[in-house]
VMD Tcl script that draws the C-alpha trace (Angstrom):
set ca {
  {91.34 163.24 -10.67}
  {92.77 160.20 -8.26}
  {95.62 161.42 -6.21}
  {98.57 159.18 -6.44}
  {98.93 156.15 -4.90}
  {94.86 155.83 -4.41}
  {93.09 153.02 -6.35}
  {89.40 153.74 -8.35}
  {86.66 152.19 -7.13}
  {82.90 151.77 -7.94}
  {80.47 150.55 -5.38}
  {77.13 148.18 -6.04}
  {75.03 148.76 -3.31}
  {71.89 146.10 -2.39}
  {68.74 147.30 -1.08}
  {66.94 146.19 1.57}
  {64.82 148.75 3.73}
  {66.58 149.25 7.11}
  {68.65 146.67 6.49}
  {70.29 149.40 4.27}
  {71.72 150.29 7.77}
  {74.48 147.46 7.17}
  {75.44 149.58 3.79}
  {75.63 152.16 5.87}
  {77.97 151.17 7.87}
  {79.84 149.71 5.36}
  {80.14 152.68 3.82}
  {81.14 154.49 6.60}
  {84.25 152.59 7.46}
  {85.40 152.35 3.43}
  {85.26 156.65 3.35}
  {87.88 156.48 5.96}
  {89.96 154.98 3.75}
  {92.05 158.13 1.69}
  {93.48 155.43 -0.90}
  {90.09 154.34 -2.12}
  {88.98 157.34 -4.73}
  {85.01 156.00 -4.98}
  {84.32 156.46 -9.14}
  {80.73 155.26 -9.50}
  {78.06 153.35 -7.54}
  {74.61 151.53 -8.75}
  {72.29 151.55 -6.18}
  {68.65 150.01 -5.93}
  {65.81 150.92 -3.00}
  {68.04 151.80 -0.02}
  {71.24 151.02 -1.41}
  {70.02 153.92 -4.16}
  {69.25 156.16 -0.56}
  {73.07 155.34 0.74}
  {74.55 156.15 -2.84}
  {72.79 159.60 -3.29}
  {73.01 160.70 -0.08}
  {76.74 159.98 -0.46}
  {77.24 161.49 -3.13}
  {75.58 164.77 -2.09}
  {77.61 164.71 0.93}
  {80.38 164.30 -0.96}
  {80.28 166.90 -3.77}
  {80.03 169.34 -0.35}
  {82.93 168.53 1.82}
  {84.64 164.89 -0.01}
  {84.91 162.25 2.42}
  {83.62 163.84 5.74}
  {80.86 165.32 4.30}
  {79.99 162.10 2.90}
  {79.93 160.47 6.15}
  {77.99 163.61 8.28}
  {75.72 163.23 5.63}
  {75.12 159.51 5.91}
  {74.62 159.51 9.32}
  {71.68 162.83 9.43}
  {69.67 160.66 7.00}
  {69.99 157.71 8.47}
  {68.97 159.57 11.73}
  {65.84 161.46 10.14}
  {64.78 158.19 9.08}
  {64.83 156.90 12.60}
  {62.99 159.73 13.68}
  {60.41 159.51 11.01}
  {59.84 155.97 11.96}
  {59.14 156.70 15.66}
  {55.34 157.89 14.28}
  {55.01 154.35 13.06}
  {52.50 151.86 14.48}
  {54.62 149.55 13.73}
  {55.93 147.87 17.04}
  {58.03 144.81 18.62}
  {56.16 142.61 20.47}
  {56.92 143.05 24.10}
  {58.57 139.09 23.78}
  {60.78 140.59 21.17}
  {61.89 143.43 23.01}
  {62.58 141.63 26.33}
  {64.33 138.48 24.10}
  {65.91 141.46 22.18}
  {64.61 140.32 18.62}
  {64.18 142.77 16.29}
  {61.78 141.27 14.52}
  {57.94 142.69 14.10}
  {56.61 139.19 13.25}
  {54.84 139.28 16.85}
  {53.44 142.95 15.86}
  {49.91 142.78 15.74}
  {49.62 146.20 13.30}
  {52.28 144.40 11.31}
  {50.61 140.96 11.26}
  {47.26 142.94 10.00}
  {49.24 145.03 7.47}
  {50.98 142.09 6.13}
  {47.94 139.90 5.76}
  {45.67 142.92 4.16}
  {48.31 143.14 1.47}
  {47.31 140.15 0.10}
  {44.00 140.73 -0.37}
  {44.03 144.82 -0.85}
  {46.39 146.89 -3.19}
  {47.40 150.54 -2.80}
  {44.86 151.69 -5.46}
  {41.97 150.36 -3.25}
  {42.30 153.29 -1.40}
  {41.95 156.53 -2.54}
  {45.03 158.56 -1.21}
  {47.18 155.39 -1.64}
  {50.11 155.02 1.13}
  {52.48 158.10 1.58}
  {56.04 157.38 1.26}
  {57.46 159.05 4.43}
  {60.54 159.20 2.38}
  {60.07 161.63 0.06}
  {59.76 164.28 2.84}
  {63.56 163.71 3.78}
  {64.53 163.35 0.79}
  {63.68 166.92 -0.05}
  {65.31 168.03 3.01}
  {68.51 165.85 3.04}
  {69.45 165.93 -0.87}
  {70.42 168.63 -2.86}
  {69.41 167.34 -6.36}
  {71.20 170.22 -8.57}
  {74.41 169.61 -6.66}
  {74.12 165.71 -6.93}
  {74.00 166.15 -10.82}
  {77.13 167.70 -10.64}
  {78.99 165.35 -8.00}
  {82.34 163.67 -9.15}
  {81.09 160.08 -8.36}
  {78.54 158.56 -11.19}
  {75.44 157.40 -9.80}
  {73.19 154.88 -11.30}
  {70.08 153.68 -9.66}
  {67.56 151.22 -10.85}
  {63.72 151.09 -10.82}
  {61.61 148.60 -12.26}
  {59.51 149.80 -15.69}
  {55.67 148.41 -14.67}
  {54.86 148.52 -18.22}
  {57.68 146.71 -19.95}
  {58.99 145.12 -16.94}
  {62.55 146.19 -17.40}
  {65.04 147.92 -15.74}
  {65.45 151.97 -16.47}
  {68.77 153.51 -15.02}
  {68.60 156.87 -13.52}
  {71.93 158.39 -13.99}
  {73.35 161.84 -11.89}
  {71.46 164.47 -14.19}
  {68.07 162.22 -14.43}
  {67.64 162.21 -10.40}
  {64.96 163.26 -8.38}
  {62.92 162.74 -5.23}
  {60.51 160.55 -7.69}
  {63.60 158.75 -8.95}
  {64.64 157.51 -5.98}
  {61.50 156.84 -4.64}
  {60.38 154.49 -7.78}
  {63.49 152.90 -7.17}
  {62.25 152.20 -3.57}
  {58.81 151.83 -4.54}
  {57.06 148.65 -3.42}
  {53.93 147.52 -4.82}
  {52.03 146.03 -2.32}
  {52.64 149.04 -0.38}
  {53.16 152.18 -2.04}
  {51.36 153.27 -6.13}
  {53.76 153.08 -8.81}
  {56.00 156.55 -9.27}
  {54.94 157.95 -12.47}
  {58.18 159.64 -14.26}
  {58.10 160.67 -18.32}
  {54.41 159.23 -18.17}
  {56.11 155.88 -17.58}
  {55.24 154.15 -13.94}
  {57.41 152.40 -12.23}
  {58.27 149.85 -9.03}
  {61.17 148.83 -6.99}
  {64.36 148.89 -8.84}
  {65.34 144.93 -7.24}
  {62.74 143.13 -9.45}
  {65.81 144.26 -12.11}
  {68.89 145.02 -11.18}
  {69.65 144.46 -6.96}
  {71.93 146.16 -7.66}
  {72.79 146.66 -12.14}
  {76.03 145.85 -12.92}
  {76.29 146.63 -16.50}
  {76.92 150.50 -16.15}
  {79.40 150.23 -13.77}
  {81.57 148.24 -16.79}
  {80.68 150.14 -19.30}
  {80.62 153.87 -17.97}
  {83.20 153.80 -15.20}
  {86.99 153.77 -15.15}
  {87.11 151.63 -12.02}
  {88.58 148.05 -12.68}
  {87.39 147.08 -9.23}
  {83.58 146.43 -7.71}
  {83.03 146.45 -4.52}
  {79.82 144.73 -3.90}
  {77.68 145.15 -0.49}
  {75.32 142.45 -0.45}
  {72.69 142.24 2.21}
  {70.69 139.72 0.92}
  {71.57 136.62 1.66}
  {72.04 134.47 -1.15}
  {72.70 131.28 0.67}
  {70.60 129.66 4.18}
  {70.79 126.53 5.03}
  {67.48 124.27 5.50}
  {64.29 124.51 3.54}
  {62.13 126.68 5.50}
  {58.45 125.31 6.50}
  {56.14 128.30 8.18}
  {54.15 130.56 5.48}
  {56.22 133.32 6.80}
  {59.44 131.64 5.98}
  {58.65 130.73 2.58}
  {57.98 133.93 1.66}
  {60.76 135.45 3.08}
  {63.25 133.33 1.04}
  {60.93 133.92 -2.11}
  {62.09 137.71 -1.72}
  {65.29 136.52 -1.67}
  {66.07 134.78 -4.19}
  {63.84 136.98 -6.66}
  {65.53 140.37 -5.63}
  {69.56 138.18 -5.84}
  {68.67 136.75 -9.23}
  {69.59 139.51 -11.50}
  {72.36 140.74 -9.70}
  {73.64 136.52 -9.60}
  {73.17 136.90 -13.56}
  {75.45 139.50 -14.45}
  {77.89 137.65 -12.27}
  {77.54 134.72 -13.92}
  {77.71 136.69 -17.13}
  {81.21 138.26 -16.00}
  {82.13 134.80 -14.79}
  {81.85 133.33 -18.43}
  {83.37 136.26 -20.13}
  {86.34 135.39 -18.09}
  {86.25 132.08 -18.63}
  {86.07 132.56 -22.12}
  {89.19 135.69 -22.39}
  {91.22 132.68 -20.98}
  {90.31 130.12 -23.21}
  {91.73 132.46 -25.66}
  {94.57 133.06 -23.82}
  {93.75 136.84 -24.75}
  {94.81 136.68 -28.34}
  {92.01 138.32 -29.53}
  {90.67 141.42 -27.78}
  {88.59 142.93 -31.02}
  {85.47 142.89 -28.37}
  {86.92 145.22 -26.03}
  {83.33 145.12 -24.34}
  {83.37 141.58 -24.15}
  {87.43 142.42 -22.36}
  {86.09 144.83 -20.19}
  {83.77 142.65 -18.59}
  {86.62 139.92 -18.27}
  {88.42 142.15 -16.97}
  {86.56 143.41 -13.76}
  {87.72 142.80 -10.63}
  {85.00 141.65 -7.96}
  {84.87 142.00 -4.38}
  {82.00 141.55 -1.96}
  {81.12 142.65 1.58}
  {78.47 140.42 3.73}
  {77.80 139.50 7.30}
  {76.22 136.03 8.23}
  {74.53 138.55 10.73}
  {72.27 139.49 7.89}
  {70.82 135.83 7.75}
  {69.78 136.30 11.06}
  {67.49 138.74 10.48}
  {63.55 138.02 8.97}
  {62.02 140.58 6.11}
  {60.47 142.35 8.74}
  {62.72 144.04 10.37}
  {63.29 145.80 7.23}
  {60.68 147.97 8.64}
  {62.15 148.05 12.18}
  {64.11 151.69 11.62}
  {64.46 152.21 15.49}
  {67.88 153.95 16.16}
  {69.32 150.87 18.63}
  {68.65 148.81 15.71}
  {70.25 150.67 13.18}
  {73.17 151.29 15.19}
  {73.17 147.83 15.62}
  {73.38 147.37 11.66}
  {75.63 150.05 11.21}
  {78.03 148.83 13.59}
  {78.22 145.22 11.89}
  {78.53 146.86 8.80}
  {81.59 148.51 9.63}
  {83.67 145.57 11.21}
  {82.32 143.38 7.86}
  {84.23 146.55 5.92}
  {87.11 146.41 8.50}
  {87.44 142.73 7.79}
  {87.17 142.75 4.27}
  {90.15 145.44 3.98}
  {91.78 143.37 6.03}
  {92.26 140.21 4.79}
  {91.29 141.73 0.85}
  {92.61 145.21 0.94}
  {95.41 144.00 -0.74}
  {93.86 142.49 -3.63}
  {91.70 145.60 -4.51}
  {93.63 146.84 -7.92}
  {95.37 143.64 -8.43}
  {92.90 140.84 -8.42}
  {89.13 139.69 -7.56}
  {88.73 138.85 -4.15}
  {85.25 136.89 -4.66}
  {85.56 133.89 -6.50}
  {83.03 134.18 -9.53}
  {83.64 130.53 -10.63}
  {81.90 129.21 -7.55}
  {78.44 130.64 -9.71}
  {79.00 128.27 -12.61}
  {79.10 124.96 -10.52}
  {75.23 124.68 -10.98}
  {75.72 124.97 -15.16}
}
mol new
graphics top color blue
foreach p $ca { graphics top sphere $p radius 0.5 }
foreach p [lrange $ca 0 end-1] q [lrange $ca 1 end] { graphics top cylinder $p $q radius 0.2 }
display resetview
């Protein structure tokens, strides 16, 4: 139960491989605040990571343990990452890019992708995840943790979303919902197989309306949705592809709550019989960003040294710090993000 005076929440949290860092951080600073009582989040691929790992944290010792908790993973994954061949080039670490576009192990990995697939091999990749994900998350205590979790994976088969709710979770759960294909096989759960939760839902809205009592969304996008020029270099291009593919479901449910709006004003409200259809009207959305993210290439997703993640986590606290600043107010009372801006194209 909320204390009084504190407002309900729900988070949606973007994934993004170590650019999940940002989350982090966002996260981080938000748990300091006592007024914000966190209801639900949706998470996809690290963004599902952040949510359970809060969320364990949290059904242990509330807010702290929330953000001790955050903070071991995102260590452990650091550390895991040190056995990687991945690499800067030495002109990226003396220009202090983070990028691993000059990486020759990552230059051969990337172009082998395209020609080779996971099941060419016979062991497939091992996800180093699911190693700290059995040590950092206690499942049977996560299915009975006060804040709703819903994280997305991909179906391979029927190519739509599944939602993995607080007693469906598992180490295979959040792995599918991590699970790339050109790296990793599919995660087979319920004899169904499945792939990386932002083909779907970067993150899903829809249960967040539906299942929580939160009136207010906090969205933590890390994706840029937005760059300016068209970019030229192979490299490039595919970088924006991933994009705009793993925004554009998350862009339509906005745009869905955007005309639901629209529409409960057109009526001036008279007529509420849909109370789904009011709901959705009726949700307040806020978003947390950094231009700092559009800085940074797809892959340094992959870069999980601890400078860098620091780095991330850092930014993603002042972005939280300056969001509550100049929107704390609003959270309760009113959206923050202006949805209408997503209909100009229409």
């Amino acid at each position: 139960m909320a204390l009084p005076g504190t407002v309900k929440i729900d988070l949606a949290l973007q994934g993004g491989g170590a650019h999940g860092a940002f989350t982090w951080g966002v996260l981080d600073r938000l748990l300091e605040e006592e007024w914000l009582d966190i209801d639900g989040i949706s998470g996809t691929s690290a963004g599902a990571m952040n949510a359970a790992v809060l969320a364990c944290g949290y059904a242990a010792d509330g807010a702290p343990g929330a953000r001790v908790a955050l903070e071991r993973f995102w260590r452990q994954v650091s550390a895991a990452a040190s056995l990687s061949p991945f690499r800067r080039g030495p002109w990226d670490v003396l220009l202090g890019r983070w990028t691993l576009d000059q990486s020759p192990l990552f230059l051969a990995f990337d172009l082998a992708a395209r020609v080779f697939s996971p099941y060419d091999f016979q062991s497939g990749q091992s996800n180093p995840l699911r190693n700290i994900l059995s040590q950092q998350i206690n499942f049977e205590a996560l299915r009975k943790s006060p804040i709703r979790l819903f994280i997305t994976a991909t179906n391979v088969r029927t190519g739509l979303a599944r939602i993995f709710r607080n007693e469906d979770l598992s180490a295979d759960a959040l792995l599918a919902s991590a699970c790339l294909p050109t790296m990793y096989k599919a995660v087979r759960i319920d004899g169904e197989d499945y792939w990386d939760g932002g083909y779907t839902g970067n993150p899903t809205v829809t249960p967040l309306v539906r299942e929580c009592e939160s009136h207010d969304t906090i969205l933590v996008q890390i994706n840029p949705v937005e760059r300016t020029g068209t970019p030229r270099s192979a490299r490039e291009i595919l970088n924006r592809l991933n994009e705009i593919s793993f925004n554009s479901p998350l862009l339509k449910e906005l745009r869905m709550i955007a005309l639901l709006r629209q529409s409960l004003s057109a009526d001036a409200g008279e007529n509420r019989a849909d109370l789904e259809t009011y709901r959705w009207a009726q949700m307040r959305i806020h978003r947390i960003t950094s231009t700092r993210m559009t800085e940074l290439g797809s892959s340094s997703k992959l870069n999980a040294e601890w400078a860098f993640l620091t780095l991330l986590r850092d930014e993603g606290r002042a972005a939280a710090s300056l969001f509550l600043e100049q929107h704390g107010a609003d959270i309760g009372q009113r959206s923050s993000f202006d949805l209408n801006q997503l209909l100009e194209a229409w």
